[in-house]
VOMAR-322798 format. One record per residue (C-alpha): z, y, x; residue in three letters. Coordinates in steps of 0.25 Angstrom, whole numbers, plus 5000, padded with zeros to 4 digits. Layout:
N
ZYXala/...
//
This chain:
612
533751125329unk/534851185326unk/535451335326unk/535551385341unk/534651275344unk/533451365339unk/533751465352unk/533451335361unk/532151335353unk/531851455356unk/531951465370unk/530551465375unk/529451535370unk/530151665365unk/529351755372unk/528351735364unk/528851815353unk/528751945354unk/527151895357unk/527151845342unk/528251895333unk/527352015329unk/526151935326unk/526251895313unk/525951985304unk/526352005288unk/525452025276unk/525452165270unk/526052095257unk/527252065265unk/527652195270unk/527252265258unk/528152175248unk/526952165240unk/527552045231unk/528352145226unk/527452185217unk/527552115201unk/526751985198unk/526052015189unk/524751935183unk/523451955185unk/522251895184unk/522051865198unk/523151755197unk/522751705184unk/521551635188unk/521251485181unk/520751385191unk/521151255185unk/520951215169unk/522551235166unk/522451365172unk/521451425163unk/522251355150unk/523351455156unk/522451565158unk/521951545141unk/523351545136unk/523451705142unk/524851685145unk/524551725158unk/523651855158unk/523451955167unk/524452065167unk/524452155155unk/523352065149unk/523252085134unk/522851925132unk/523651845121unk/524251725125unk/523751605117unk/525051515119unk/526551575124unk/527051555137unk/527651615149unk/526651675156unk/527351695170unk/527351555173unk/526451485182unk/525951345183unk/525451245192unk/523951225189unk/523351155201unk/523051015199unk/522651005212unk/523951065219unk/524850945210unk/523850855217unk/524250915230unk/525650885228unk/525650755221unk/525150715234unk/525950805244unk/527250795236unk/527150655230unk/527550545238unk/528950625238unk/528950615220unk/528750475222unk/530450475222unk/530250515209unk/529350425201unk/530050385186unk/530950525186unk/531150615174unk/530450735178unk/530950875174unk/529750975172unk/530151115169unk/529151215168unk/527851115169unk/526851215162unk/525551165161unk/526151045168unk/525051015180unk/526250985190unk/527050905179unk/525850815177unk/525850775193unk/527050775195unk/527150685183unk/526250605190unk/526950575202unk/528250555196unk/527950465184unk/529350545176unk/529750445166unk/530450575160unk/529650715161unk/530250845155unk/529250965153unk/530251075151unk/529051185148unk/529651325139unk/528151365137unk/527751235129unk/526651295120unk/525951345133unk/525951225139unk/526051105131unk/524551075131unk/524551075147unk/525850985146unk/525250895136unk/524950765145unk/526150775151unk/526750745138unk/526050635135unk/526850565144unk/527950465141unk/529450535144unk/528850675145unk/529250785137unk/529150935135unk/530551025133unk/530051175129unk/531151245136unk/531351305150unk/531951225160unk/532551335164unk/533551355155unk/534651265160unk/535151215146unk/533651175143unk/533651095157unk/534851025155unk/534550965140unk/533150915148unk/533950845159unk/535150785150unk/534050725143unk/533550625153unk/533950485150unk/533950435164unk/534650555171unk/536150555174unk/536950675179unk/537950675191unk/539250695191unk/539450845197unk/540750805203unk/540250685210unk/540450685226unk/539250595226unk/538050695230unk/537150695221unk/535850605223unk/534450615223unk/533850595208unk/532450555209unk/532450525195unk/532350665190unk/531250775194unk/531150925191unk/530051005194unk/529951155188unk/528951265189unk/529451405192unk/528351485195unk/528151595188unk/527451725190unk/527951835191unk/528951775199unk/530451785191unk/531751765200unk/532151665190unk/531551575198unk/532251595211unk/533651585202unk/533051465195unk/532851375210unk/534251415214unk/534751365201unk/533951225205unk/534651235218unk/535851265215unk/536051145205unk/535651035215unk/537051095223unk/537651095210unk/537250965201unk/536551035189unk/535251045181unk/534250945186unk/535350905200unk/536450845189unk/535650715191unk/535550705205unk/534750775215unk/533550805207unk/531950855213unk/531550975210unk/530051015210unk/529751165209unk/528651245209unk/528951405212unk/528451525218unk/528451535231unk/529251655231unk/530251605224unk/530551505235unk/530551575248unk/531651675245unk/532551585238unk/532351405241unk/531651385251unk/531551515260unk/530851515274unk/531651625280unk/532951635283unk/532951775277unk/532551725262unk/533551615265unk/534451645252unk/535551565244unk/534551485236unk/533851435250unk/535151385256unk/535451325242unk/534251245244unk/534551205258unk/535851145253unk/535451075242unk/533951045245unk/533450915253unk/532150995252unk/531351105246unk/529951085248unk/528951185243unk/527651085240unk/526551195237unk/526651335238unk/526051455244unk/525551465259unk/526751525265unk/525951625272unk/525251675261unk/525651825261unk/525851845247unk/526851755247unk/527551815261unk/527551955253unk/528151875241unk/529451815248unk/529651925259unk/529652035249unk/530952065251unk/531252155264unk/532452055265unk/531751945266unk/531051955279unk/529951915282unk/529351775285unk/530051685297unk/529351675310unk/528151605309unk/528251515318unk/529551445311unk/528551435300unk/527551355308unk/528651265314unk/529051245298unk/527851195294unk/527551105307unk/528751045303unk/528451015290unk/527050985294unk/527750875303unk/528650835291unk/527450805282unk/526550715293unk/527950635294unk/527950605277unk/526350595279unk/526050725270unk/524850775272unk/524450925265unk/523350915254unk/522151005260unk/522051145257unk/523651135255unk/524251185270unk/524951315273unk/524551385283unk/525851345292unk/525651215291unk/524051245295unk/524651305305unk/525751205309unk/524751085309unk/523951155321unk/525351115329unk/525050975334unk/526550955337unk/527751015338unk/527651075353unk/527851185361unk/526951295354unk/527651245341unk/529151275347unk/528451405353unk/527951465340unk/529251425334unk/530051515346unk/529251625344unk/529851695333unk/528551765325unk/529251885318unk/528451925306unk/528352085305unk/528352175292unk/527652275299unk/526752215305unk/525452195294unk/525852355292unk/525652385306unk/524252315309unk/523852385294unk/524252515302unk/523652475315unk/522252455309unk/522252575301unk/522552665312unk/521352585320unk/520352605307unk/520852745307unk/521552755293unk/522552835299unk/522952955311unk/523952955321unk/525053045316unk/524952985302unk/526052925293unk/525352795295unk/525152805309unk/526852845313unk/526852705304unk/526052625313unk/526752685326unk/528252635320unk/527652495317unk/526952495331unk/528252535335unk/529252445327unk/528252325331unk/528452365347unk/530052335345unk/529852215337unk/529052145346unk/530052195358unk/531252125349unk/530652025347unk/530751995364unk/532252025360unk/532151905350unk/531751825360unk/532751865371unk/533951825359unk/533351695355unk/533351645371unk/534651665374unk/535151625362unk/534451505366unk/534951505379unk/536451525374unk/536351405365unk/536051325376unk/537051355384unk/537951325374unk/537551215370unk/537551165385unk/539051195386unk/538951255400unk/539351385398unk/540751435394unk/541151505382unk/541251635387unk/539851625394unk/539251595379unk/539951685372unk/539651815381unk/538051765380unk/538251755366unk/538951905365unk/537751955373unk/536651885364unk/537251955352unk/537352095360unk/535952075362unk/535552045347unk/536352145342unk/535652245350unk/534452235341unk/533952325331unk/534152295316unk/532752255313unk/532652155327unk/533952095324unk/533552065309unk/532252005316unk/533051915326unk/533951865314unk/532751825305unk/532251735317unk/533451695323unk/533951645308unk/532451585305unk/532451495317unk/533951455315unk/533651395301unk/532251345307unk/532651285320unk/533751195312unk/533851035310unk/533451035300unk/532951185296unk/533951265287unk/532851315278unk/532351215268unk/530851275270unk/530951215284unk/531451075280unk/530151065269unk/529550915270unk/528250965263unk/527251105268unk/526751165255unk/525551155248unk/524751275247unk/524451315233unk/523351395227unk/523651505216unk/522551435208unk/523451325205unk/524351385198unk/524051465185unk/524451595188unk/523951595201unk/525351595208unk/525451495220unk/526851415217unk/527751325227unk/528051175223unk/529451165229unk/530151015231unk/531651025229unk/532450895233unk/534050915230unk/534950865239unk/536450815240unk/537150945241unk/538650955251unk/539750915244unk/540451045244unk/539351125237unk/538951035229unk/539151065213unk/539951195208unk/541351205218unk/541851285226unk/541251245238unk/539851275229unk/540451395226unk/540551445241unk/539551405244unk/538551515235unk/539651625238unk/539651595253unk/537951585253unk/537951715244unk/538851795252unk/538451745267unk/537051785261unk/537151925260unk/537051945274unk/536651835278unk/536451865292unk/537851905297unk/538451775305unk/539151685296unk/540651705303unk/540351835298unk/539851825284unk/540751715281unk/542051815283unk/541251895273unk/541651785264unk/543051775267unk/543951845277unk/544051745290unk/543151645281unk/542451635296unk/543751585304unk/543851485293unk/542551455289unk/541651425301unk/542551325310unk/542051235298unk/540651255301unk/540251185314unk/538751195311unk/538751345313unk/538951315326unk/538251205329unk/536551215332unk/536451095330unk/536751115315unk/536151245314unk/537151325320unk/537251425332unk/538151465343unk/538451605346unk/538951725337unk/538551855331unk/537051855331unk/536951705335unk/538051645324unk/537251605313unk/536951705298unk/537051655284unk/535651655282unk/535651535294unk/536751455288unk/536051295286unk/536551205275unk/537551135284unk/538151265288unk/538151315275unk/538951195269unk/540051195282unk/540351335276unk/540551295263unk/541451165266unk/542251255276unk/542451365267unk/542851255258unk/544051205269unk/544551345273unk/545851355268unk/545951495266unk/544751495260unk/544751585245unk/544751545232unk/543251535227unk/543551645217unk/544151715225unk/542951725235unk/541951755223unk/542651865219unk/542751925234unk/541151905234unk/540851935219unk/539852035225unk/538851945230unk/537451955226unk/537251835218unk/535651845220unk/535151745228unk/533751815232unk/534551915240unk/535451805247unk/534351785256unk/534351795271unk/534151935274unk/535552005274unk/535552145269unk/535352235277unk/534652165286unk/533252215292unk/532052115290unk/530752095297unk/
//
């Protein structure tokens, strides 16, 4: 359903809102940013629970912090590997029908450690060539050793991170050919090469989140492992790595490398990884006061029905002991009915406040403190601020409805331009009359359901085919739960595709419009280029049109960077590219030359702008 069309949606049941919007409630963690804090080890998260774990325990590489214990063997110690047998069991069977594809392929391992993923997923796969690119090679060698044994299988003790090293690997498979760059042929799909690379380390490093744009942005541009074709990837990550860069699941951590993926992903599935409602996790990503907080609930719980749906139609079922609470939850919903579309329209706004307030609440009641104490005047502003947020939140409500009904009539054609376009002036008098903090509010669920309420959804999180496993820390060796992420390249648009000018736009564009990302986009894109709007957006008929994700109306209705899809994204591009008083690329550059080029804070939030 497509822009507007999420108004129709969310026609009935509003009134329900300002019931529910404060309900939900947020681990102290999460307020409190506690994931700010160093990773550090400890002893707590070097438990053995497996035989290959204690091996990795006896070597002392990893040791408690500040622990005077000799290493027996060198190596870096702030990797972490994949010990569970069990889990690979879990994804042989959830994930394999899917590698069948790839039986016979020469399969790329970089960083394979003590290699308990890269014997089943060797097994699956059957490579009749399989690289072990593995720098610690005295470390672990001895746990690699059966692997070895096999016929076309071969260790290279250097990092696969150092590009040069990569390419020597690649250049020397006998049965891979590159593509010509240059070719208007879109690439295609190479199921005779495989990639899988483990990236988890602890602490975390933001080498990692430079390293997966890198892997994305070489599908757009034919390099590294996409010169031969669109090539798999299989990844295992930390979580946190993922939510604020690929694969986001709110429109405020919806950055450059997230809308990289949506162009030149079919799919990024995350296979395993930690419960999403785990609340050390939610303090992990939403440790930044810019990110926000977590999306309405119930758009979560329609996520995961869907996907839920997705996996009864491709007869994948969930290994016991596996589920995430959502799709426990989703499961209980026998179809997808009236109480499903109700939970979905009633936007559920998550609270920073709100643990802080029932802590204050119940020590007033236990008698910790007085009245008239610095702790009591705090609990009176919460009580307070929590009275006007659930009165704007009836405001909320009111906005949505008749933007629903102004859609509609739109869309019916009965009523004349001037009728529309004085409704319209009237809805953004009425949205602008809101306070800073409410009018953040209404833009982070106004701009969530936008991308949601798609067909298909913007965000590649909503699209997933597979629900993730849930892991256990045990399984991995430190005790760190890790993601399994599924990438599948695909055939990116012609005008972005490799390193042109239209490439070229496209990043500045993204990186410029993403500063503040939620200024409408007639707006931001004459920030790019005087009158680049007039010129510009007559060539981009999907902004107007809902049933391409576009919207109707202006100001506070037209649509922000941060709700820009693929398609709409790409229109701007290949119209930049006809204007004929567009500048020179140069020329542009050096008009922008002061644009951050860190992708972590080209996300969704613009600066500036208040946060729930």
């Amino acid at each position: 359903m497509g822009g507007w069309g999420l108004w129709g949606v969310l026609a009935s049941g509003f009134r329900a809102l300002a019931r529910v919007c404060l309900a939900r409630r947020l681990p102290t963690s999460f307020v409190r940013y506690a994931s700010a804090q160093r990773e550090v080890l400890s002893k707590d998260i070097l438990q053995a629970e497996n035989a290959i774990a204690k091996q990795l325990l006896a070597t002392n590489v990893w040791k408690p912090h500040r622990s005077k214990a000799r290493a027996t063997v060198k190596g870096e110690k702030t990797r972490i590997n994949i010990t569970g047998d069990k889990l690979c069991k879990n994804i042989e069977k959830y994930l394999g029908p899917s590698l069948q594809r790839h039986v016979g392929c020469d399969l790329i391992d970089l960083f394979p450690g003590v290699g308990v993923w890269s014997r089943k997923l060797r097994d699956l796969v059957l490579p009749r060539t399989h690289i072990l690119m593995e720098p610690d090679e005295p470390l672990y060698a001895p746990f690699l050793e059966p692997l070895t044994k096999n016929p076309g299988t071969t260790i290279v003790p250097k990092s696969g991170l150092v590009w040069k090293d990569l390419h020597k690997v690649l250049e020397s498979l006998p049965h891979q050919t590159r593509l010509d760059p240059h070719s208007p042929t879109p690439p295609p799909r190479n199921d005779t090469l495989l990639v899988t690379v483990n990236l988890c380390f602890f602490p975390r490093t933001r080498s990692v989140a430079l390293y997966l744009y890198q892997l994305l942005s070489a599908i757009r541009s034919g390099t590294l492992f996409q010169e031969y074709g669109l090539v798999r990837m299989l990844i295992w990550v930390r979580p946190e790595d993922i939510r604020s860069t690929i694969l986001p699941t709110t429109v405020q951590l919806r950055s450059r490398s997230a809308i990289e993926a949506e162009l030149a992903c079919e799919w990024i599935n995350e296979v395993v990884g930690i419960d999403s409602e785990d609340a050390d996790l939610q303090a992990a990503i939403y440790r930044s006061k810019r990110s926000g907080g977590p999306r309405d609930r119930s758009i979560e719980l329609e996520s995961a029905y869907r996907t839920w749906q997705r996996l009864r139609e491709q007869g994948i079922t969930i290994p016991k002991g596996r589920e995430t609470a959502l799709i426990k939850e989703a499961k209980k919903i026998r179809s997808n009915s009236t109480l499903l579309s109700t939970r979905v329209q009633s936007p559920n706004v998550a609270l920073p406040y709100a643990e802080e307030l029932a802590e204050l609440e119940a020590a007033l009641e236990e008698g910790e403190f007085e009245k008239g104490s610095t702790e009591y005047k705090r609990l009176l502003r919460l009580r307070y601020r929590q009275t006007n947020d659930t009165k704007q939140a009836g405001s909320y409500v009111d906005i949505l409805q008749e933007y629903a009904t102004l859609a509609d009539l739109y869309k019916s054609g009965i009523a004349s331009p001037e009728e529309l376009l004085e409704k319209d002036r009237l809805l953004n008098d009425k949205v602008a009359s809101l306070n800073p903090h409410s009018l953040s509010t209404f833009r982070l669920i106004r701009d969530n359901l936008h991308l949601f309420r798609q067909n298909p959804p913007a965000m590649l999180w909503d699209r997933r085919t597979l629900e993730p496993l849930t892991v256990k820390p045990e399984e991995f060796f430190p005790n760190v739960g890790c993601s399994l992420l599924d990438i599948q390249p695909k055939a990116i648009n012609p005008v972005l595709r490799g390193s042109g000018e239209g490439s070229k736009v496209f990043d500045l564009l993204v990186k410029i419009m993403l500063r503040n990302s939620t200024v409408p986009v007639s707006e931001r894109i004459d920030d790019v280029w005087p009158d680049a709007a007039e010129g510009i957006l007559p060539g981009c008929p999907s902004l107007r049109d809902p049933s391409k994700g576009g919207t109707f109306g202006s100001e506070h209705a037209e649509l922000c960077a941060r709700a820009l899809n693929e398609r709409q994204w790409v229109e701007m591009v290949e119209a930049w590219m006809k204007w004929p008083f567009r500048p020179r690329y140069e020329r542009l550059e050096r008009q922008h030359s002061e644009v951050e080029e860190d992708d972590d804070d080209s996300g969704g939030t613009a600066e500036g702008e208040f946060v729930l």
